[in-house]
C-alpha positions in Angstrom: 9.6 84.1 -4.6 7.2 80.9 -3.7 8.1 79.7 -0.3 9.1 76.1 0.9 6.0 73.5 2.9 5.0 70.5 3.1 4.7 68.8 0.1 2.1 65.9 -0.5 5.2 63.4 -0.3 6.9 64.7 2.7 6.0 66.0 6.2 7.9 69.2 6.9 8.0 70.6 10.4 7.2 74.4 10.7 10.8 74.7 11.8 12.3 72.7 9.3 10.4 74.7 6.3 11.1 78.1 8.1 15.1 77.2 7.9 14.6 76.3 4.3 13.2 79.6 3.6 15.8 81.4 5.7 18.6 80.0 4.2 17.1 81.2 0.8 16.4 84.6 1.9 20.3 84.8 3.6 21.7 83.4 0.6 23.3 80.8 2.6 23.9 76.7 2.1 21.5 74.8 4.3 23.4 72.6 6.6 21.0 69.6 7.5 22.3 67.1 10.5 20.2 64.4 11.9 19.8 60.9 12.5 20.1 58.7 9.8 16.6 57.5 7.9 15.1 61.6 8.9 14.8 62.3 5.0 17.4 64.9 4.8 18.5 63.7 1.5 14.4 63.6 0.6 14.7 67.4 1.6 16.1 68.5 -1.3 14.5 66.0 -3.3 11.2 67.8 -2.0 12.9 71.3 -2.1 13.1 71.1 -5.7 10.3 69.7 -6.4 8.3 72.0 -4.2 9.5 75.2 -5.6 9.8 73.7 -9.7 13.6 73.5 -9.7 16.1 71.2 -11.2 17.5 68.9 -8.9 21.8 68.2 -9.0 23.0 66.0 -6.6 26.4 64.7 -5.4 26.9 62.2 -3.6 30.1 62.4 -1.2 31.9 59.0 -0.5 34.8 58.8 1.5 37.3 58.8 -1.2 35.5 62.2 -2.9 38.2 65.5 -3.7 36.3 68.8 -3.8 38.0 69.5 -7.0 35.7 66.9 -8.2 32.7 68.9 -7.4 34.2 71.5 -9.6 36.0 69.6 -12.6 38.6 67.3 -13.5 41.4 67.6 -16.0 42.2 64.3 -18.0 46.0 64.9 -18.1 46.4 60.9 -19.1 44.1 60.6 -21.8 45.5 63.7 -23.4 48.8 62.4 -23.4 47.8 59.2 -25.1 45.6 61.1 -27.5 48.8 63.1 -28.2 50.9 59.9 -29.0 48.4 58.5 -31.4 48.0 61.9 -33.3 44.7 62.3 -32.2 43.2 66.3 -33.2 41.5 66.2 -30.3 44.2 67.0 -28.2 44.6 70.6 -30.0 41.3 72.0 -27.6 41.9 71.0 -23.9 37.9 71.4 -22.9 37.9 68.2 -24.3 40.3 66.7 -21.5 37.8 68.5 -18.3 34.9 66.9 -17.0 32.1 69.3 -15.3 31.8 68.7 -11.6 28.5 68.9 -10.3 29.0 72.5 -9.2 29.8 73.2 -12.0 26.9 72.1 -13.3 24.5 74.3 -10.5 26.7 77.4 -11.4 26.0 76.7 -15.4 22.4 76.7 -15.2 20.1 79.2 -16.5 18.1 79.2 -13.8 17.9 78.5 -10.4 18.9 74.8 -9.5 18.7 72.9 -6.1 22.3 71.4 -5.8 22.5 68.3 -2.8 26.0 68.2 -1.3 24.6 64.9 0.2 26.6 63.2 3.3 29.7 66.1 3.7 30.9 64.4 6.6 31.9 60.9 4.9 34.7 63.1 3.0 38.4 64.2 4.4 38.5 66.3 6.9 39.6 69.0 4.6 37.1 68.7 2.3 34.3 71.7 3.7 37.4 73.7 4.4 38.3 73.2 0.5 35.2 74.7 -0.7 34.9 77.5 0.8 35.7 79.8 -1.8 33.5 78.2 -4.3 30.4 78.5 -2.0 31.4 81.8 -0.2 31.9 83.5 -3.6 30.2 81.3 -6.2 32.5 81.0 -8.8 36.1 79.3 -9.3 39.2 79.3 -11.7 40.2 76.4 -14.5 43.5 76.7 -14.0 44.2 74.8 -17.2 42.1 76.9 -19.5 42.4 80.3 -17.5 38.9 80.7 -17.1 36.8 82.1 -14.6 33.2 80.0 -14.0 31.0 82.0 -12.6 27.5 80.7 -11.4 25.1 82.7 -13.5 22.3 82.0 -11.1 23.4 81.4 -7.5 21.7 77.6 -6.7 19.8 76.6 -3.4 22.5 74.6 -1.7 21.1 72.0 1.0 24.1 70.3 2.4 23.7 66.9 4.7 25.7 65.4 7.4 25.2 62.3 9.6 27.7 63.7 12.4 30.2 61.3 11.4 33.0 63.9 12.4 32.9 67.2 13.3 32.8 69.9 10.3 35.1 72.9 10.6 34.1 76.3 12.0 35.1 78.6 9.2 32.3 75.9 7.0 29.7 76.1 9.9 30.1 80.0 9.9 28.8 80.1 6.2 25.9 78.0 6.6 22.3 78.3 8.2 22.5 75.4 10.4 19.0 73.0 11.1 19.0 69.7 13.4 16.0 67.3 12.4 14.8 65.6 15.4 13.2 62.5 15.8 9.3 63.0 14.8 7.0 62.5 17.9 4.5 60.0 17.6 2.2 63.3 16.2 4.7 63.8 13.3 5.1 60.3 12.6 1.1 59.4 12.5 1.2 62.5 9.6 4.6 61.0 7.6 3.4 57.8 7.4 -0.3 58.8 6.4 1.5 60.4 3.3 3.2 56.9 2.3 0.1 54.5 3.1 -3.5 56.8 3.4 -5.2 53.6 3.7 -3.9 52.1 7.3 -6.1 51.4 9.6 -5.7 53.5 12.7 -6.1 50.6 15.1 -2.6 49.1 13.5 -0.8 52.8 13.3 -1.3 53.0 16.5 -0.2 49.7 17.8 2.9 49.4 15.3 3.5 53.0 16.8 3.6 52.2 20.3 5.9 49.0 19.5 8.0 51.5 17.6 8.8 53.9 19.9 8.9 50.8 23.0 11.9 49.6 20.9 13.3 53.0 20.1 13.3 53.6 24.0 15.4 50.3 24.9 18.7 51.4 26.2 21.9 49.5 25.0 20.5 49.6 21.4 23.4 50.2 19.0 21.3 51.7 16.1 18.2 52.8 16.8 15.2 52.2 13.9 14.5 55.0 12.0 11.5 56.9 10.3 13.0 55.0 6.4 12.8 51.6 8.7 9.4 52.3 10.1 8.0 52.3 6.8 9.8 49.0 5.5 8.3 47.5 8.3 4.6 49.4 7.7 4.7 47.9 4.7 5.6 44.2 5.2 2.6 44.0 7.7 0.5 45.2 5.4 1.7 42.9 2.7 1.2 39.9 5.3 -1.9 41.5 6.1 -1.7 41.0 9.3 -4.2 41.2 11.8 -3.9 44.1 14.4 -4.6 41.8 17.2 -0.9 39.7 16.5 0.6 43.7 17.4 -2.2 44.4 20.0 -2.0 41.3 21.9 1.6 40.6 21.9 3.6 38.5 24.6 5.5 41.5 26.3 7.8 38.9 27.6 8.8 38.7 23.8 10.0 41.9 23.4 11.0 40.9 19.7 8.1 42.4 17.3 7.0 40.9 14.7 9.2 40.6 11.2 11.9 42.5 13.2 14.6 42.4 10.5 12.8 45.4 8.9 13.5 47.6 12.1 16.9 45.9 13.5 20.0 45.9 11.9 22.7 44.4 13.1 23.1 41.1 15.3 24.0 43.0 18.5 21.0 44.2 19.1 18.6 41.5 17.8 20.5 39.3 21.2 20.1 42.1 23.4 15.9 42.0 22.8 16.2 38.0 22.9 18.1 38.7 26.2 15.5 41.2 27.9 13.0 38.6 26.7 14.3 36.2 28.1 14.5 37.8 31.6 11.3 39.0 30.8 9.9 35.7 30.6 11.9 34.6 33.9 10.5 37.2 36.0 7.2 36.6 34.5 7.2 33.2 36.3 8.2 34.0 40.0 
């Protein structure tokens, strides 16, 4: 079987590709943490495209039943198909709506399935899937079937740390942490998305980057996603590198900072170093 890399839209880490290909070989879901903006949800995205596979992916909000992932039973409209004499109501498949595993377990060939943000969900959630992932396949208790995945999918499952997943989960997945890209890393990611920038503005929007990412205090840190948006609104202003290399340090606050800093916190906490910047500039 081909192997996961880098692909030409995404910068995978040795590590990161070696854990893909390890959780493939063990059989095992992929359980992807790191910080928001690190492209876990592009993994499988990537995954899948990389290797020639479908893509399925669910999304988990914080209102999402695992039993959804499997299917649901329309009990309600049955009921008022059954009042209004409706023949439908004589087969009950057409009361049960595929969930998305479901749909990986279906498939005639091997699938990439994206359990994307696990952590958002009930507590119980991981704990109510074990089953299904451990043994891939699951009863329909209304129809007394047994669905069995004909092919057993790649499952690349992603969390944001939100809360902590339980132990008998963790156990059955191969777990990976993305950290943040170094400045090495990053140089490589964002020559995938603009090839054309010069190196004397990489560099410098770079070092501002990473100057902001180190500020203590910040309440959310920009990301590698936010690092981009910014990328390319100063290449849409085309601005000159000299605005980034010869920048008031007593500022602090780079240029079209809205792209990188989200929330009102910590836009005041820059305007507050800057301003002491600027006092201790003048004694």
């Amino acid at each position: 079987m081909s192997k996961f890399q880098s692909t030409e839209q995404y910068v995978a880490t040795d590590d990161l590709a070696m854990a893909v290909n390890a959780a493939i070989t063990l059989q095992r879901p992929l359980l992807i943490k790191g910080e928001p903006g690190t492209g876990k949800t592009m993994l499988a995205e990537q995954v899948s495209e990389g290797l020639g596979m479908k893509l399925i992916q669910w999304h988990v909000k914080s209102t999402t039943k695992a039993q959804q992932g499997l299917y649901e039973y329309d009990a309600v409209s049955r009921l008022r198909d059954s009042q209004l004499g409706d023949d439908r109501v004589h087969d009950i498949n057409n009361y049960i709506k595929k969930g998305k595993l479901w749909e990986a377990f279906d498939a005639d060939e091997q699938v990439v399935l994206l359990i994307d943000e696990i952590d958002k969900a009930d507590i119980e959630f991981p704990n109510d899937l074990l089953v299904e992932l451990d043994k891939m396949e699951f009863h329909v208790y209304e129809t007394g079937e047994t669905v069995k995945a004909k092919v057993r999918p790649i499952i690349i499952i992603t969390s944001n740390n939100e809360k902590e997943l339980p132990d008998a989960f963790l156990r059955r997945c191969f777990f990976h942490y993305i950290n943040f890209p170094d400045k090495a890393t990053m140089k490589k990611i964002v020559d995938v998305h603009y090839p054309k920038i010069t190196q004397e503005l990489l560099s410098e929007a770079l070092e501002s980057f990473f100057e902001l990412r180190e500020i203590p205090g910040l309440k959310k840190k920009p990301s590698t996603s936010e690092l981009i948006d910014w990328l390319k609104l100063l290449l849409a202003d085309d601005m000159p590198d000299e605005i980034l290399k010869n920048r008031d340090r007593t500022k602090a606050i780079p240029p079209l900072h809205g792209a990188l800093l989200k929330n009102e916190q910590d836009v005041s906490l820059l305007e507050r170093l800057a301003f002491m910047n600027r006092r201790d500039s003048r004694r």
